[in-house]
C-alpha positions as CSV (number, residue, x, y, z in Angstrom):
1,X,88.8,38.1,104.5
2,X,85.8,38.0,106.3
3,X,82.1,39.5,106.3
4,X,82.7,40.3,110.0
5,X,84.3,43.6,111.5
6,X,87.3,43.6,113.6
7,X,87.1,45.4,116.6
8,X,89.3,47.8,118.6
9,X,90.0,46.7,122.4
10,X,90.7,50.2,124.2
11,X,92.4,49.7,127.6
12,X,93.8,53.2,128.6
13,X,91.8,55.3,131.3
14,X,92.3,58.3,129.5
15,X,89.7,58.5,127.3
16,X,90.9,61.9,125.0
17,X,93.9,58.9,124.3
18,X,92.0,56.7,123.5
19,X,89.9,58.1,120.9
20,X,92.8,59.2,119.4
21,X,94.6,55.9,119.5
22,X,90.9,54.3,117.5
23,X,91.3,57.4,115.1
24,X,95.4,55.9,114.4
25,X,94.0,52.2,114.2
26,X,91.1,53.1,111.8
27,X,93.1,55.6,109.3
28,X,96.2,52.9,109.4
29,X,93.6,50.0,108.5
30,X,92.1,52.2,105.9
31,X,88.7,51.2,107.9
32,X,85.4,52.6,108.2
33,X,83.6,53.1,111.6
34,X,81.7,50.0,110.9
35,X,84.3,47.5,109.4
36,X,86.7,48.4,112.6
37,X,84.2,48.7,116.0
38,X,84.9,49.9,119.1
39,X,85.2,48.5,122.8
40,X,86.6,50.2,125.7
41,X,87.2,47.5,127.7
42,X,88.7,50.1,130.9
43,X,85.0,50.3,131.4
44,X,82.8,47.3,130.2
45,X,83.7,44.0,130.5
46,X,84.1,41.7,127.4
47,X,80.7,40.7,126.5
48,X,79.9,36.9,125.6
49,X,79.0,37.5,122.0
50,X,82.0,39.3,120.7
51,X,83.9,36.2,119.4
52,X,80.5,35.5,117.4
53,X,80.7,39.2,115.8
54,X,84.0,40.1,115.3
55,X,86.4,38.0,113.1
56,X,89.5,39.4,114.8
57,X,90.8,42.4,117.7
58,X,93.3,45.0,117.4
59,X,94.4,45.8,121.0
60,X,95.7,49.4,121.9
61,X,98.4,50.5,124.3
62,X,98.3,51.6,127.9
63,X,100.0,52.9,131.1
64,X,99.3,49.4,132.8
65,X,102.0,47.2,133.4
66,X,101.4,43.5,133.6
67,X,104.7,43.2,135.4
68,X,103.5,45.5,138.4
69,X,102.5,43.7,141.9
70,X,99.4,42.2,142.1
71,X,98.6,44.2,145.0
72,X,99.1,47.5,143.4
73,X,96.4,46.3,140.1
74,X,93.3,47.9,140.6
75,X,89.8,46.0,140.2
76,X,89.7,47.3,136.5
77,X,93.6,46.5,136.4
78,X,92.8,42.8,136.9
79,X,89.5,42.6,135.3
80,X,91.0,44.5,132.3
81,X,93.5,41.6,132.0
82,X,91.5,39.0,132.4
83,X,89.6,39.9,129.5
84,X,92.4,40.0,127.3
85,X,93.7,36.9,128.6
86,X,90.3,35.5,127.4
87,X,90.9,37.2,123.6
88,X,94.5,35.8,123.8
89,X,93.4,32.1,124.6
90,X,90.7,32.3,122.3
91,X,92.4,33.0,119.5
92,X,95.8,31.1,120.5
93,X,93.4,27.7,120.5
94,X,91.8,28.6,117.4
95,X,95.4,29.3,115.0
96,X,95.3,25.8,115.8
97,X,92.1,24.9,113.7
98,X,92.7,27.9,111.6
99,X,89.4,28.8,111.8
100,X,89.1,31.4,114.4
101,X,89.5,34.7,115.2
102,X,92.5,36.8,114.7
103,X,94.2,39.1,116.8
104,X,96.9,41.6,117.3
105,X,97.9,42.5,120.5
106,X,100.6,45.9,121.1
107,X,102.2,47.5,124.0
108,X,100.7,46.8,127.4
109,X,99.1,43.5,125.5
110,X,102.1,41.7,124.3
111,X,103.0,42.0,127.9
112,X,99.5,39.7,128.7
113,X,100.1,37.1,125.9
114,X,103.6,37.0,127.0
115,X,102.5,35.7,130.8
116,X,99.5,33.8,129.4
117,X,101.7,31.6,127.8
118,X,104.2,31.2,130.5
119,X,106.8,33.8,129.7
120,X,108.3,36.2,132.0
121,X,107.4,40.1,131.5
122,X,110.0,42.1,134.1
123,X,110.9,46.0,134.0
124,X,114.6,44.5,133.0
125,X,113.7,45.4,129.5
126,X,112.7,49.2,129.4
127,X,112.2,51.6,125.8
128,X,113.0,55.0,125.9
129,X,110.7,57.1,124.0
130,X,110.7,57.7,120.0
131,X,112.2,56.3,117.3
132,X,114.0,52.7,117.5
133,X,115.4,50.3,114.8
134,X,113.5,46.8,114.6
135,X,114.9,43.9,112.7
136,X,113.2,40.9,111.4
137,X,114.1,37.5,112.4
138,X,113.9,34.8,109.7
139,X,110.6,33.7,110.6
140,X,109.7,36.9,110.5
141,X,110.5,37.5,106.6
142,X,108.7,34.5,106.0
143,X,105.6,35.8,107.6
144,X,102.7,36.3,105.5
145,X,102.2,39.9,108.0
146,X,105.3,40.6,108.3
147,X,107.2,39.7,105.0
148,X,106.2,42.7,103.2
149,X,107.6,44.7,105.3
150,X,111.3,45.7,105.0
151,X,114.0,43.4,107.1
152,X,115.1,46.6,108.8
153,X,112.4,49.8,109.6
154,X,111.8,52.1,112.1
155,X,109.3,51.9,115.0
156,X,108.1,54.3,117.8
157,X,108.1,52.9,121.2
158,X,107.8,54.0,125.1
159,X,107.6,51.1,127.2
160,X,108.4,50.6,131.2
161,X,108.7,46.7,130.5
162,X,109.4,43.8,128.2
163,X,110.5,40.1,127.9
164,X,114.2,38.9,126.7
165,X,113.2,35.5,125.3
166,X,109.4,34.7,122.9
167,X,107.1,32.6,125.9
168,X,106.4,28.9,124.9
169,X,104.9,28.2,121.7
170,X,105.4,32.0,119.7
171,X,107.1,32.0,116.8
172,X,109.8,35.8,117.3
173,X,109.6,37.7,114.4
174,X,111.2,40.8,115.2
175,X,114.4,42.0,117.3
176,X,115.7,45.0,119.2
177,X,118.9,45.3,121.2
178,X,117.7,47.7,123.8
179,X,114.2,45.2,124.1
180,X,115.0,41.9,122.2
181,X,111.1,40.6,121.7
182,X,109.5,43.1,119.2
183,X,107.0,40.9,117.9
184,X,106.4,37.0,117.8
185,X,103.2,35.1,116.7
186,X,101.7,31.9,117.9
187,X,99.9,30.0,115.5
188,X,98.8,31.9,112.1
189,X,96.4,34.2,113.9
190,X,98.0,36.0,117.4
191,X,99.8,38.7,116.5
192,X,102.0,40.6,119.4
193,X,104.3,43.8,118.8
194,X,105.7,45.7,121.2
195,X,106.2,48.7,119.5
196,X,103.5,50.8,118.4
197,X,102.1,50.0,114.7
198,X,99.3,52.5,114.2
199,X,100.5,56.7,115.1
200,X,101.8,58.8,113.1
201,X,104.7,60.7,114.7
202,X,102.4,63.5,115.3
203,X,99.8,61.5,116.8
204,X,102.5,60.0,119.1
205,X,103.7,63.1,119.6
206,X,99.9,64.4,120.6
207,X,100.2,61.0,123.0
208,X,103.3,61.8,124.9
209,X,101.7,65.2,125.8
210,X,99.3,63.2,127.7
211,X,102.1,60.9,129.6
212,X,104.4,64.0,129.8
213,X,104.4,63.4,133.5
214,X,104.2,59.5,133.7
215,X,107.3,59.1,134.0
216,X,108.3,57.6,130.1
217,X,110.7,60.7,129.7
218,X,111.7,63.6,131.7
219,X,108.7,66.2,131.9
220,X,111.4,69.1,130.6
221,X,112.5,67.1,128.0
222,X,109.3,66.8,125.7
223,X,110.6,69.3,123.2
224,X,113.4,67.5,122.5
225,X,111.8,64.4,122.5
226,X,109.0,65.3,120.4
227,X,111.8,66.5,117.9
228,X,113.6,63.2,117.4
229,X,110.0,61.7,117.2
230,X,109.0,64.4,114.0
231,X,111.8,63.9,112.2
232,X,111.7,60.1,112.1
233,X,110.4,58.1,108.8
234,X,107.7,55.7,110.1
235,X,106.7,53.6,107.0
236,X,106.6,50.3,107.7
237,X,104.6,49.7,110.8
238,X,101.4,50.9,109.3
239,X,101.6,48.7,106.3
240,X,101.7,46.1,108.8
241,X,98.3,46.9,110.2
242,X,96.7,47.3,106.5
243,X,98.2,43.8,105.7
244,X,96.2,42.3,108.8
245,X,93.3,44.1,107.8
246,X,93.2,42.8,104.6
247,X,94.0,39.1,105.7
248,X,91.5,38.8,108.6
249,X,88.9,41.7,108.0
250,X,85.6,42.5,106.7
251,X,85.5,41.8,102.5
């Protein structure tokens, strides 16, 4: 641990989202306002001090896709993923010192640490919404994140895209069948999931009423989906967050 905050890296547009998704991130972490800060990267750009005040990033989900055409990213779109590129790199050349920042990157950003490192990120690997069953490799029972957790828990996903195969140099930690890269790590500091650690199914629940038309589920079928998503038992993935906030945040 640290005397250094971590700080939250917000890249979705909608903003009522996004304070909820800090709100999940914070109560997961068991963090204060000021040991887990607050940058909404959708609109300012990274500044050029934040690797000197933060000791490590959690980055939030969005409705971008890195595997969309480059012609249909929008200025933020690009600047947005730039940015995280830059966390990404940062951090991946630090694990190697291990004396840098860390990082955890979920959803849209495994997606952008997947192509930084020269894996392929294609809509081959879609999630339906809710509930799925995640499975930890080997490596991943051996992690000092992720071996606390049990081999076998459920996670909450909705995701247009993934990967089939970890990019050069991540270590896979966890499996799915329907999306076989749930989480790798490259050195001991870059985290990526992708599946959602930090809502509550209520919360997630709360999100999907904002995406109901974005075309993750059928529009009609939010009741139904919002059911399965209740009645699930989400334990584990919020003990992963508290376990990275206790290795690489503030003391």
């Amino acid at each position: 641990m640290t005397s250094a905050p971590l700080l939250y890296v917000c890249v979705r547009p909608q903003q009522g989202a996004a304070a909820a998704e800090y709100e999940s991130f914070r109560t997961a972490m068991r963090l204060d306002e000021h040991s887990l800060g607050h940058l909404d990267l959708v609109r300012e750009p990274l500044p050029d001090d934040v690797f000197d005040r933060y000791s490590g990033f959690v980055v939030g989900g969005s409705p971008f896709n890195v595997a969309d055409p480059g012609s249909t990213k929008t200025d933020v779109q690009r600047r947005l993923e730039a940015d995280l590129e830059r966390i990404a790199r940062r951090v991946a050349d630090g694990s190697v010192g291990h004396d840098g920042p860390a990082a955890l990157f979920t959803c849209y950003g495994i997606g952008v640490v997947t192509r930084m490192l020269g894996g392929e990120v294609s809509r081959a690997f879609p999630e339906d919404t809710g509930p799925v069953t995640i499975e930890l490799t080997a490596d991943g029972r051996s992690d000092p994140l992720f071996g606390g957790l049990a081999s076998r828990f459920t996670a909450l996903t909705a995701h247009k895209e993934g990967t089939a195969t970890a990019p050069p140099g991540a270590t896979q930690l966890a499996v799915n069948d329907a999306c076989p890269i749930q989480a790798y790590v490259v050195g001991d500091r870059l985290y990526a999931t992708q599946f959602h650690p930090e809502p509550t199914t209520k919360a997630f629940t709360e999100r999907m009423a904002v995406y109901r038309d974005d075309g993750y589920f059928e529009a009609d079928d939010y009741e139904v989906v919002a059911g399965r998503v209740l009645a699930a038992s989400v334990t584990e993935p919020v003990r992963l967050l508290r376990a990275f906030a206790q290795r690489f945040g503030p003391a």
